[in-house]
N, C-alpha and C positions, 0 to 999 in steps of 0.2 A: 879223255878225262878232263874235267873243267878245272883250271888253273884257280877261277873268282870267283865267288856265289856274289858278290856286289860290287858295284863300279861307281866311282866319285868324278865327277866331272869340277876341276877345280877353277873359278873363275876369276877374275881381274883381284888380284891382291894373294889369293891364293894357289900359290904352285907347286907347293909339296906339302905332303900329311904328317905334322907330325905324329908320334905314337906307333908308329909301321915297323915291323922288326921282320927278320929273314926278307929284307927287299932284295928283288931282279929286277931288271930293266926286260920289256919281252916290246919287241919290235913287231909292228902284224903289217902285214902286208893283206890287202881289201880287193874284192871286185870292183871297188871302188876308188882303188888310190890307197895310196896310204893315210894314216891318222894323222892328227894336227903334233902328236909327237911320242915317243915310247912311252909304254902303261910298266905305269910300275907297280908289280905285282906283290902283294905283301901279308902280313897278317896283322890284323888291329881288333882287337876285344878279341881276342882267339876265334874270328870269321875269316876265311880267305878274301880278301879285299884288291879291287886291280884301281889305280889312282890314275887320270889322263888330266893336265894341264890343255885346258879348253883352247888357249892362244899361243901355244906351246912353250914352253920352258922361256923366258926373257922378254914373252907378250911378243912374239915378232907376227901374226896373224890377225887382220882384220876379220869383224863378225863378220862380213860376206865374204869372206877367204876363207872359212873354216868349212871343209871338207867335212860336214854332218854326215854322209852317210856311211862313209867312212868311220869315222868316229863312234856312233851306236854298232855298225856291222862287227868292230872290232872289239868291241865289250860283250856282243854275243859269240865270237869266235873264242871268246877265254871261259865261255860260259855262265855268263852272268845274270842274272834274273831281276836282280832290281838296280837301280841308278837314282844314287844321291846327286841333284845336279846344284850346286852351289854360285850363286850370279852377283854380281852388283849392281844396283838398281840407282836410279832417282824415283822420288816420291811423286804423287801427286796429288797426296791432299797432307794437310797438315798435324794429323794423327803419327803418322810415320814419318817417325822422324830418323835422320841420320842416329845409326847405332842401332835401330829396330831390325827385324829381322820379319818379312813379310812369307807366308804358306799359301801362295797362289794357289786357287782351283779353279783358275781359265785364264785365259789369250787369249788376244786379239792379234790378228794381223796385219801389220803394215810395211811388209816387206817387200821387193819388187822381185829382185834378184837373184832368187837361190831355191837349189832343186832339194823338195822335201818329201818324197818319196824313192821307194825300192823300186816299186813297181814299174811298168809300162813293155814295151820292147815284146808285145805280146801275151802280156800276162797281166789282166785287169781285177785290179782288187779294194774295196772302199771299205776301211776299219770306222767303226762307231768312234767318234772321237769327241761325245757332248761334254764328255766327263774327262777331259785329258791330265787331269794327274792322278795317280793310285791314293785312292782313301785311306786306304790301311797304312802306307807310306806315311803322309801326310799326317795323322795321328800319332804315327811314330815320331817323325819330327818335333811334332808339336812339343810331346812329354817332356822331350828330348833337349829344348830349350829352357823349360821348365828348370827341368833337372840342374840346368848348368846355370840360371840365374838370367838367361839372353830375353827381354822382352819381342815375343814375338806374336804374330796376328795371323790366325788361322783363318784363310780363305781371301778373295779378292782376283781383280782383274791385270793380268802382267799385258801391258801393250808392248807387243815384239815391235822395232822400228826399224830401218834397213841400218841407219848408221853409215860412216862411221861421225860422220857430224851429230849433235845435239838438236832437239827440236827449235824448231822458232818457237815464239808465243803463241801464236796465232795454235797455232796445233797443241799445244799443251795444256793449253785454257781449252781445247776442243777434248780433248782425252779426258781432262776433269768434267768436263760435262755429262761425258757417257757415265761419270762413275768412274774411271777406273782407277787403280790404287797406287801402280808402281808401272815407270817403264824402264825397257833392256833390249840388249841387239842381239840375243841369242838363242835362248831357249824353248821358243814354239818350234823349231825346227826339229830340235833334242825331242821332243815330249809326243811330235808327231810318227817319228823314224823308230822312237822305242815303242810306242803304240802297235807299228805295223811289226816289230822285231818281238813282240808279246813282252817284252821286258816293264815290267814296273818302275815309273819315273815319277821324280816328287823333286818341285824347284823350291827351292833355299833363299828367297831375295833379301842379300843384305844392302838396307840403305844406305847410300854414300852421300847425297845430298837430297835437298830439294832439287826436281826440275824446273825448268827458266820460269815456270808461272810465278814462284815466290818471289815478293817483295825484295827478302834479302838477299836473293840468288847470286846478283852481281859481284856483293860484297863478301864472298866466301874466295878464300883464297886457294893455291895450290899445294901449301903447306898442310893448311885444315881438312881439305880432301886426302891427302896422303897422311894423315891422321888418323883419320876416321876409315880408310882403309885396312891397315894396319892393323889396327882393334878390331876391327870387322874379322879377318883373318883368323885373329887369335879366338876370338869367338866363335865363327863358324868352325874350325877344328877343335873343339873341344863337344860343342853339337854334333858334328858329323860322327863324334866317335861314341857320344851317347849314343846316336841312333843306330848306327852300327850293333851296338850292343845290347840295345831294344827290338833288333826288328829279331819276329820269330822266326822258327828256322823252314819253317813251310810257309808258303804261298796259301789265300783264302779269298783273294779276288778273282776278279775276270780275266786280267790284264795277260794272264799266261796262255789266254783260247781267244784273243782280241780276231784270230784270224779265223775260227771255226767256220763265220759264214760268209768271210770278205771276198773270199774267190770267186769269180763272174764267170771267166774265160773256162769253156768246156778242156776238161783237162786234154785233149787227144789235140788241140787246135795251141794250145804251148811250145812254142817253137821248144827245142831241145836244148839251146845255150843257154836260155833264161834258163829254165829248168836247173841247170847246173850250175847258174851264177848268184839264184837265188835259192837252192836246196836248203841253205841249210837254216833259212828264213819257212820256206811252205813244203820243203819237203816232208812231211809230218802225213801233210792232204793231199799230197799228190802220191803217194803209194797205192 
């Protein structure tokens, strides 16, 4: 019986929802490890809703510490279908500003260090990933800021970076070149593992600063960042609970059959462990 129909991935500034009533704490334990920390499992706009603290409850986890597969495994193990993932970003162009709220629909990668698939150990699988956030998601979102007064910009480019350092210049002034819009140390990991997990994922970037291209980058202090956090918080919780209470109760995209034709590996040549460590990811096509 599924405990969530939706999972909130809550990010830097954000670590509890408000609005949540009848909360439990549910511990999962992963073929992967455990999560970055207990989901707290709840009800908000009268949806069953499960909440994970992305760097766990006090931020004590680096973005290349965070055990991703782990963390989506564990939001489909409560049974959840879609994932609000909520981030803090810096800018990289001058449109978004700290307090905006940016609706990525693509990634870049620039990560070194971290394993971002189920797959492998015998079991080869390549999910379509040109489109990595759910549209119908991201429409939700959109209204959803509307709704609550939050200026935010549907679409654009999130450069994932390994972290935990900030970029130089040199790379910053290079990421604005490509175009892209907002960078962060987390979330193409998330958006790829819920791809492969058929779960609908839709990132939330709220800006906290300009990155180091801006002029006045130096001159922003650590008070004004934990300011603009804050807000940030208070505004993405009050989004996330419109959206919550906009997204419809059925599914109408792709994102739930992402695996219909990812499978390669002739099913009789499956070793048997995988088979059972990832059942309840492909067992669906392997019957």
């Amino acid at each position: 019986m599924p405990q969530a129909e939706i999972g909130i991935i809550g990010g830097s500034g954000l670590y509890s929802m408000p609005g949540f009533t009848d909360m439990r704490e549910v511990q999962q334990e992963t073929p992967f490890g455990a999560p970055s920390d207990a989901y707290i499992v709840g009800t908000l706009e009268g949806r069953s809703v499960a909440f994970l603290a992305r760097h766990a409850r006090g931020h004590k986890l680096l973005p290349t510490e965070l055990n991703f597969r782990a963390n989506i495994y564990g939001f489909k193990q409560l049974g959840v279908e879609r994932i609000v993932s909520v981030s803090a970003v810096g800018s990289l162009k001058e449109e978004h500003k700290p307090l905006d709220f940016v609706i990525p629909d693509q990634f870049f990668d620039r990560t070194r260090h971290r394993i971002d698939t189920f797959f492998g150990e015998g079991l080869v699988a390549h999910v379509g990933f040109g489109d990595p956030v759910c549209g119908e998601m991201a429409c939700v979102v959109e209204s959803a800021c509307k709704n609550v007064g939050v200026n935010a910009k549907r679409g654009g480019t999130y450069v994932c970076m390994e972290g935990p350092q900030f970029s130089t210049k040199a790379e910053s002034n290079v990421y604005r070149s490509w175009g892209a819009d907002v960078i962060g140390m987390t979330n193409l990991q998330e958006a790829k593992l819920a791809r492969e997990a058929e779960i609908c994922y839709v990132t939330v970037a709220m800006v906290t600063d300009y990155d180091c291209w801006h002029p006045h980058h130096d001159s922003v202090t650590v008070d004004q960042i934990i300011s603009v956090l804050v807000k940030n918080a208070e505004n993405a919780a009050r989004v996330v609970k419109a959206t919550v209470a906009g997204l419809p109760k059925s599914r109408s995209c792709k994102c739930g059959s992402a695996l219909a034709h990812a499978i390669l590996t002739e099913r009789a040549k499956i070793p048997t462990a995988t088979k059972e460590k990832l059942k309840l990811i492909v067992g669906k096509y392997l019957e």
